[in-house]
C-alpha positions in Angstrom: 4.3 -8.0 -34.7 3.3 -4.6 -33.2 3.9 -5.0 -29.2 1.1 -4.5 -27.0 2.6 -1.0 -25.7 3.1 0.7 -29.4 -0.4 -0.7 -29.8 -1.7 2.1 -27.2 -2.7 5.5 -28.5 -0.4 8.6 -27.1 -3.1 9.5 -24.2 -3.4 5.6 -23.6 0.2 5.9 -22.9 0.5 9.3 -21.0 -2.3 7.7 -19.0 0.3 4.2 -18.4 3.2 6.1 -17.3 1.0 8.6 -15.0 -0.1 5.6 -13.0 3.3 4.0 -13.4 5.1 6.9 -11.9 2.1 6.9 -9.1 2.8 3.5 -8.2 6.8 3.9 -7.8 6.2 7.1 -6.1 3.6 5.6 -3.7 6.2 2.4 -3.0 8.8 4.8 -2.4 7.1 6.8 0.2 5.9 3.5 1.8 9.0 1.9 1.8 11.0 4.7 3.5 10.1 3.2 7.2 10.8 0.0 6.4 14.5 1.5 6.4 14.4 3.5 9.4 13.1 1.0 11.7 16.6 -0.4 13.2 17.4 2.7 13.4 14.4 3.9 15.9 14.9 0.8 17.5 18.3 1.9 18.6 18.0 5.9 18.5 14.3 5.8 20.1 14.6 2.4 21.8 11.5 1.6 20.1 10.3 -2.0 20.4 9.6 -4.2 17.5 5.9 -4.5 18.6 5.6 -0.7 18.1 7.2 -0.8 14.9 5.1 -3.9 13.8 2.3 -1.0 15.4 3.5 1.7 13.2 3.3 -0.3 10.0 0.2 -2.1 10.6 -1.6 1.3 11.6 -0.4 3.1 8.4 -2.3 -0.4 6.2 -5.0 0.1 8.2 -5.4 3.7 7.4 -4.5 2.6 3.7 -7.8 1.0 3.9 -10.0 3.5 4.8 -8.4 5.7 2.5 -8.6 3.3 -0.6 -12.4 2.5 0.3 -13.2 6.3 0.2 -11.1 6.7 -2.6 -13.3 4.4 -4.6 -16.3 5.6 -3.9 -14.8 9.5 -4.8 -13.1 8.0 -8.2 -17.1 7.0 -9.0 -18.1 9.6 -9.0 -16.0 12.9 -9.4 -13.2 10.5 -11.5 -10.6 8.3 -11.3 -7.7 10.6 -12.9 -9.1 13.8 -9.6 -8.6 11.1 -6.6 -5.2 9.8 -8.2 -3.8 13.4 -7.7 -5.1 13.8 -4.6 -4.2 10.7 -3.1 -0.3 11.2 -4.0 -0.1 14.8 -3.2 -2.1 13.6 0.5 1.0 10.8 0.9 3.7 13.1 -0.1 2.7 16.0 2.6 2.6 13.4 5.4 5.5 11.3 4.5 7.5 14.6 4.4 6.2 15.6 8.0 7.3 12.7 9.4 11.1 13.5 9.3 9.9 16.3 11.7 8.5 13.7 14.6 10.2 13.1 18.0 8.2 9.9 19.7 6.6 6.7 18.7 3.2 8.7 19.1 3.8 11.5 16.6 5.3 9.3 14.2 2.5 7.1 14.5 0.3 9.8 13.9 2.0 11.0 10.6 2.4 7.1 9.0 -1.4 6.5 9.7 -2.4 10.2 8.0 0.2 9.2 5.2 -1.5 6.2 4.8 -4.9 7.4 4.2 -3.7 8.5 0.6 -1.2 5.4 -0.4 -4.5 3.5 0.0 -6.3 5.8 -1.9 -3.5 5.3 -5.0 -4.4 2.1 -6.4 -8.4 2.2 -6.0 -7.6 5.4 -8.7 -4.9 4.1 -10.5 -5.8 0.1 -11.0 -9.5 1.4 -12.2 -8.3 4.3 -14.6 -5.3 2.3 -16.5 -7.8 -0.9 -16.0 -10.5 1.2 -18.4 -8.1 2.8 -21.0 -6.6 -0.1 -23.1 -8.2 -2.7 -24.8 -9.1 -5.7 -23.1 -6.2 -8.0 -25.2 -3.9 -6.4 -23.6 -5.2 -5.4 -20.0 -3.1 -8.1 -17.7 -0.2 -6.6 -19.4 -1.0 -3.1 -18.7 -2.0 -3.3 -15.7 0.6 -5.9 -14.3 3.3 -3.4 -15.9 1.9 -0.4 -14.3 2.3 -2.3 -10.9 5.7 -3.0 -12.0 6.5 0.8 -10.6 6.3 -0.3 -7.0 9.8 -2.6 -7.1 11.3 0.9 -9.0 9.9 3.0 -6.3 11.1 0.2 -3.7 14.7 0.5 -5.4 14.6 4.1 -5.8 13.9 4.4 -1.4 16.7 1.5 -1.1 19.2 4.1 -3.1 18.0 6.8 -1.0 18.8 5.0 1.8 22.3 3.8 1.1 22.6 7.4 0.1 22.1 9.2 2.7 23.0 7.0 5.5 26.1 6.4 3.8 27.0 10.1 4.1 25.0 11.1 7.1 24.6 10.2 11.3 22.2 7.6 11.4 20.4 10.2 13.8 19.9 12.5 11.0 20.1 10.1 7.9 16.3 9.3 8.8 15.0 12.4 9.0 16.4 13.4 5.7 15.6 10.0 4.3 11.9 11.1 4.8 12.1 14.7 3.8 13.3 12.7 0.2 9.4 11.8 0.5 7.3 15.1 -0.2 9.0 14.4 -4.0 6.0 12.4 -5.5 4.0 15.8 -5.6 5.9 17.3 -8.4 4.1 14.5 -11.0 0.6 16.1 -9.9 1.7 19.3 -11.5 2.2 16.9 -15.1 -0.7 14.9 -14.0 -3.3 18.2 -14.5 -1.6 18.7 -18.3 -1.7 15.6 -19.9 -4.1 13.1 -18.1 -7.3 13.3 -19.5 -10.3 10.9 -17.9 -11.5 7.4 -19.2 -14.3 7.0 -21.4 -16.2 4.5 -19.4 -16.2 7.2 -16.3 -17.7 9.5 -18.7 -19.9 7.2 -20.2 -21.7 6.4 -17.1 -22.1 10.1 -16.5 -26.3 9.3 -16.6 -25.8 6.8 -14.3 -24.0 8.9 -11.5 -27.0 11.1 -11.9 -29.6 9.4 -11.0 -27.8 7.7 -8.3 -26.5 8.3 -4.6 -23.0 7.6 -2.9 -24.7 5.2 -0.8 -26.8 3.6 -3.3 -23.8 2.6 -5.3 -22.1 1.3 -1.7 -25.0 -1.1 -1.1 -24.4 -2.2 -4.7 -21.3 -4.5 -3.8 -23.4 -6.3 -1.1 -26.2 -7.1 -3.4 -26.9 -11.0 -4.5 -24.8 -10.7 -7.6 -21.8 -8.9 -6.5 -21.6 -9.7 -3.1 -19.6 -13.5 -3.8 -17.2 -11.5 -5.9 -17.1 -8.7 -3.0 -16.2 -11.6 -0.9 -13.6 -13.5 -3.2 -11.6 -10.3 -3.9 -11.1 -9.0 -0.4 -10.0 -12.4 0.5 -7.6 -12.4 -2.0 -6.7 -9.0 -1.3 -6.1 -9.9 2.4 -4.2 -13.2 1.3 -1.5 -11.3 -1.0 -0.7 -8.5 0.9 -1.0 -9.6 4.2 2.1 -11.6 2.9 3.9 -8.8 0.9 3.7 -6.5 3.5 5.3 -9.0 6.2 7.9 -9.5 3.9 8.4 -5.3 2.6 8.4 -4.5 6.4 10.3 -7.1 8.1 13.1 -8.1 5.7 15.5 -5.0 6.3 15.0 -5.8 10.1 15.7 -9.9 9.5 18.7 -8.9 7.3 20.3 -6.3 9.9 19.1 -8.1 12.9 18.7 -11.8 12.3 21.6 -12.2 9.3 24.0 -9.8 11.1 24.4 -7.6 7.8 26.0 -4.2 7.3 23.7 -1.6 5.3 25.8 -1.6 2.4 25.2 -5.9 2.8 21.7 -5.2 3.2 21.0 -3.0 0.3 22.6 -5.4 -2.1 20.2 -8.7 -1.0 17.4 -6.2 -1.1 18.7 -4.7 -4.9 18.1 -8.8 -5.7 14.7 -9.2 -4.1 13.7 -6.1 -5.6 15.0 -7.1 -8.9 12.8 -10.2 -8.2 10.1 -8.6 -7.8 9.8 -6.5 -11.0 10.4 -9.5 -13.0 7.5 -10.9 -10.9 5.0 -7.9 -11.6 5.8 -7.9 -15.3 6.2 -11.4 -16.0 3.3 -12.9 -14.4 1.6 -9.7 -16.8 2.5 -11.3 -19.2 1.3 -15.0 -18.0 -2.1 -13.7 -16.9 -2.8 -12.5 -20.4 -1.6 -16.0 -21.7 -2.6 -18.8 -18.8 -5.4 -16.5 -17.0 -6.4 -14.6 -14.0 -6.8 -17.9 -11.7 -3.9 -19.9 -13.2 -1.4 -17.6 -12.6 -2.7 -16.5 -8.9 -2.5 -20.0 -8.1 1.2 -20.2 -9.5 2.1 -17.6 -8.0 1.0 -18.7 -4.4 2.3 -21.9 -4.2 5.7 -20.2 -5.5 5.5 -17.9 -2.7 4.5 -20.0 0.1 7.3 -22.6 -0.7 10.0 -19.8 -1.0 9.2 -17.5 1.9 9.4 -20.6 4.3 13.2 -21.5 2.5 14.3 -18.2 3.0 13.3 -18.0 6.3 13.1 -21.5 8.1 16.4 -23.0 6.7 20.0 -22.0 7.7 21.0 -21.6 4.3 24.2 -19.7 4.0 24.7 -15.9 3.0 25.3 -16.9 -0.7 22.6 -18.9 -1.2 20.0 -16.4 0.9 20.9 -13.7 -1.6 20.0 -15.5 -4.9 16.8 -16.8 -2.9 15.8 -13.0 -2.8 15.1 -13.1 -6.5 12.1 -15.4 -6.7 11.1 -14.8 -3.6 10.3 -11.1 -4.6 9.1 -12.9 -8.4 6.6 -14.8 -6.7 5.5 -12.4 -3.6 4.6 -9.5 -6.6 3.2 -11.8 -9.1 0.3 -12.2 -6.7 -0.5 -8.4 -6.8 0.4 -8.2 -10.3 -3.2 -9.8 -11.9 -5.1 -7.9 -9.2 -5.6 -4.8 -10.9 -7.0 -6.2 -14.5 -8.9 -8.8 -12.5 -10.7 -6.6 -10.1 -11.4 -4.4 -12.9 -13.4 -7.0 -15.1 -14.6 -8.3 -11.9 -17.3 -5.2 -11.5 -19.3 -3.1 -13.7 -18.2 0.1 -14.4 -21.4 2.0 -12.3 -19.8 0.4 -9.3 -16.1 -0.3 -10.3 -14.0 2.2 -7.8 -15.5 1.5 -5.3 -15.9 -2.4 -5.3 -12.3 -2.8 -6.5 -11.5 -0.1 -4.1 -13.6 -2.0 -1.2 -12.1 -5.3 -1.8 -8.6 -4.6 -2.4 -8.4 -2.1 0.6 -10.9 -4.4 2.8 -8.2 -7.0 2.1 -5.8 -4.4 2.7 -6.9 -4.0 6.0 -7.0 -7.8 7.0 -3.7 -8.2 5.4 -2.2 -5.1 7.7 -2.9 -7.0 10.8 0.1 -9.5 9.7 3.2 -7.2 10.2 2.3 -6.6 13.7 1.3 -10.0 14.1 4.9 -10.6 13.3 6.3 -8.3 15.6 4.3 -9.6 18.2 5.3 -13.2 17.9 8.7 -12.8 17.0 8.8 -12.0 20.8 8.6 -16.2 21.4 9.7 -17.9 18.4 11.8 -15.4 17.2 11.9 -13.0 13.7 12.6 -15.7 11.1 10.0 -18.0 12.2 7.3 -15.6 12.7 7.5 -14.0 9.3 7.5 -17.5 7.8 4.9 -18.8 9.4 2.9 -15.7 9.1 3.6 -15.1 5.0 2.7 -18.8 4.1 -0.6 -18.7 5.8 -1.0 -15.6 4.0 -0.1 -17.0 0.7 -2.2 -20.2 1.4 -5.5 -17.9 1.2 -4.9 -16.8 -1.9 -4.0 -19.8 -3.8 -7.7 -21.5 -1.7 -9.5 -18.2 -3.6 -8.1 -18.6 -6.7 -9.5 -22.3 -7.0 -13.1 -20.3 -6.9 -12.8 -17.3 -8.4 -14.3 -16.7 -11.9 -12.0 -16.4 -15.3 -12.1 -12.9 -16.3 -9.6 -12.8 -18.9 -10.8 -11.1 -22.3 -13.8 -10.1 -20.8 -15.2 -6.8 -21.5 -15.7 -4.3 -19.8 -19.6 -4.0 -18.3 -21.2 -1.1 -17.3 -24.5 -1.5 -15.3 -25.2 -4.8 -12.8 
């Protein structure tokens, strides 16, 4: 039986490894702070509010970014805003290895932040739209899968360089490693060609205004799934992100572990969380949008507050890693074909770019909601608390949300 990636043709493909590479590259760049951050609490004597600042401010930003990169990828094209958006993150992520105070970092994270939103409005729609509908969940889920590699590929990095370098320089360098992601744009303008449906609504975009399409999302017809997505947006990465930015600090802090310590229980959750962005792939093509969603909350909810609330010992915290990071990324990973049979392809970017990064935005407030309360109850208790709640949203949405599995692709509302 031919598998479901021979099945694509060889631009179908170029176009899947394109957004794959986008999404590790993207996850790499993000991640990079995530590893810094005991080390500015110490070198900077930064608190873990401002660091709980920092992250949230760079989601926010992610936002904006991904709502104005959906309405862009409607109408001058998905594959333009994809290289923009990566060479945008790149630039900034680089340029903050050169900053000297919680402001200018600040500054540089929430710039850097405007195109790692801006990433997956592109890349979810434009992978979304080239393969066939049979085998979208799969696509798309798998395409995701790049953001445990790029996570991996910053946690390497990081045992890298810290390993051979001061930890007063090793962060520096460890964010010079971030201007990298701009070499794919130069392969990118070579080999990615832009989906038919874009071009087929070429009339459409015409006729039509920016602001027109906007107002689109809020009509009658769209506006319950406008509302469904962003709350399931907001629901699975308000938890993701509390767990991406807080578990290096809850390892070294909270578990008392060395960096070579920490790197391995983050190689398991990471590990984890691949399996979780291809497998539930894989389950949303076979059990559905909503099914899997829901599976995939409940996993998460009940894990996160294991890992967290019980005194379990080392052994047993580092196999919990692995479905902990299955379940946290099998949210995300039906997100991208969903959203993209959720909305015509007239309006497509920038609904799914609206609703995911609306979401996004909600979901940013939880890191520093974490810091913040972790003040009083402490770490392990705050990101528990905060995660489940988080995870408890989604798994209410996905009892509501329409079946879009197999569904083709429409083009008008």
């Amino acid at each position: 039986m031919q598998s479901w990636y021979s099945s694509m043709a060889p631009d179908q493909r170029r176009t899947f490894w394109a957004c794959f590479l986008g999404w590790a590259l993207d996850a790499m760049d993000v991640q990079l702070f995530a590893f810094v951050i005991p080390t500015l609490l110490t070198v900077w004597g930064m608190s873990k509010s401002e660091a709980g600042i920092i992250g949230t401010a760079a989601l926010v930003s992610s936002a904006i970014g991904g709502i104005i990169a959906g309405l862009l990828a409607d109408r001058i094209g998905r594959v333009q805003v994809l290289k923009l958006s990566i060479l945008w993150f790149a630039v900034f992520t680089g340029l903050s290895a050169f900053t000297n105070s919680f402001h200018q970092l600040l500054l540089t994270r929430t710039l850097q932040g405007l195109g790692f939103g801006g990433e997956w409005a592109a890349g979810a729609v434009l992978i979304g739209e080239a393969v066939d509908k049979r085998i979208r969940g799969r696509a798309v889920g798998s395409v995701q899968s790049g953001w445990p590699v790029g996570y991996a590929a910053a946690a390497l990095a990081y045992w890298g360089i810290f390993s051979l370098l001061p930890e007063h320089d090793a962060w520096r360098v460890l964010f010079l490693v971030g201007i990298l992601p701009g070499l794919l744009v130069v392969w990118m303008r070579r080999n990615i060609q832009e989906s038919a449906a874009f071009e087929a609504a070429a009339a459409y975009r015409e006729q039509t205004s920016v602001a027109a399409n906007f107002a689109l999302i809020f009509s009658p017809k769209v506006l319950p799934l406008t509302v469904m997505a962003s709350l399931m947006a907001a629901g699975a990465l308000g938890g993701n992100y509390t767990i991406l930015t807080w578990l290096v600090t809850y390892l070294r802090q909270t578990q008392g572990l060395t960096v070579g310590m920490t790197t391995m229980y983050l190689a398991v959750n990471i590990f984890g969380s691949f399996c979780g962005y291809v497998g539930m792939a894989y389950l949303s093509d076979g059990l559905g949008r909503r099914k899997t969603f829901a599976l995939s909350a409940a996993g998460a909810t009940l894990t996160v507050l294991a890992y967290t609330q019980f005194h379990l010992p080392l052994g047993v915290l580092l196999l919990l890693g692995f479905p902990l990071g299955l379940f946290q990324s099998g949210i995300v990973s039906g997100m991208g074909a969903c959203f993209t049979e959720l909305f015509p392809t007239q309006i497509r970017g920038t609904a799914g770019g609206f609703s995911y990064n609306f979401g996004r935005g909600i979901g940013s407030l939880v890191p520093a909601g974490v810091g913040m309360t972790s003040i009083s109850v402490g770490l392990a208790v705050s990101i528990g608390i905060w995660a489940a709640c988080s995870y408890l949203v989604v798994f209410a949405v996905a009892l509501f949300l329409p079946e879009t599995r197999n569904k083709e692709l429409e083009l008008h509302v």
